[in-house]
C-alpha positions in Angstrom: 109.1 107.4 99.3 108.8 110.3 101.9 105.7 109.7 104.4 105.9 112.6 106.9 103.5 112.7 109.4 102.5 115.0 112.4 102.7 113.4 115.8 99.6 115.7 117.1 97.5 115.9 114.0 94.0 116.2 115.4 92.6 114.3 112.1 94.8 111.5 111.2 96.3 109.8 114.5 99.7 109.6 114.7 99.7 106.0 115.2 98.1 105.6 111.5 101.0 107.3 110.4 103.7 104.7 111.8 101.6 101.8 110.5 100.9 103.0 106.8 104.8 103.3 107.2 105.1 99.7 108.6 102.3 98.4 106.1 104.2 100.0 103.2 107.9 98.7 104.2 106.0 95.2 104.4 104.6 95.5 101.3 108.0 95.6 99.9 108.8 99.7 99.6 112.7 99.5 100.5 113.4 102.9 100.4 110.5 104.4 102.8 111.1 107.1 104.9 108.8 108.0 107.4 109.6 111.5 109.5 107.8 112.2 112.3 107.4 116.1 113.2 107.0 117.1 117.2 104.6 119.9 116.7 102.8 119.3 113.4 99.1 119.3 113.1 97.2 118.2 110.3 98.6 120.8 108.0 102.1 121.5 106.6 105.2 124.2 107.8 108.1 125.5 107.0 110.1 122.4 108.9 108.0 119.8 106.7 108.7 121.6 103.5 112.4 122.0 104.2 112.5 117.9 105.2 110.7 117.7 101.9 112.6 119.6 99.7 116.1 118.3 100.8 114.7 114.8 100.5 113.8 115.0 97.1 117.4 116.9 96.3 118.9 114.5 98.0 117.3 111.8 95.5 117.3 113.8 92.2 121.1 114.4 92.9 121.4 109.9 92.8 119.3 109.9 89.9 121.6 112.5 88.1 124.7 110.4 89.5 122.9 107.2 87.7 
């Protein structure tokens, strides 16, 4: 799982980020990821999409390997 949150999102705080990413890796997700982005709002960019799209390469290509 890919949780990406900005760290000055004027909606969600970023501190609810970090702890849906802690509650989750508690909760027994093993392979959580959680990216933080510097200058992101509460919206989406280029940077986000990019960390997005290489992520889920990156885990199609292991699921092709399989």
């Amino acid at each position: 799982m890919l949780l990406c949150h900005g760290r000055v999102d004027e909606v969600v705080r970023f501190r609810y980020g970090e702890k849906s990413a802690e509650k989750l890796t508690s909760a027994g997700f093993e392979n959580l990821t959680f990216k933080p982005f510097n200058s992101l709002g509460h919206c989406i960019n280029p940077e986000e999409m990019a960390e997005v799209a290489s992520w889920l390469t990156s885990k199609l290509e292991l699921e092709g390997k399989s």
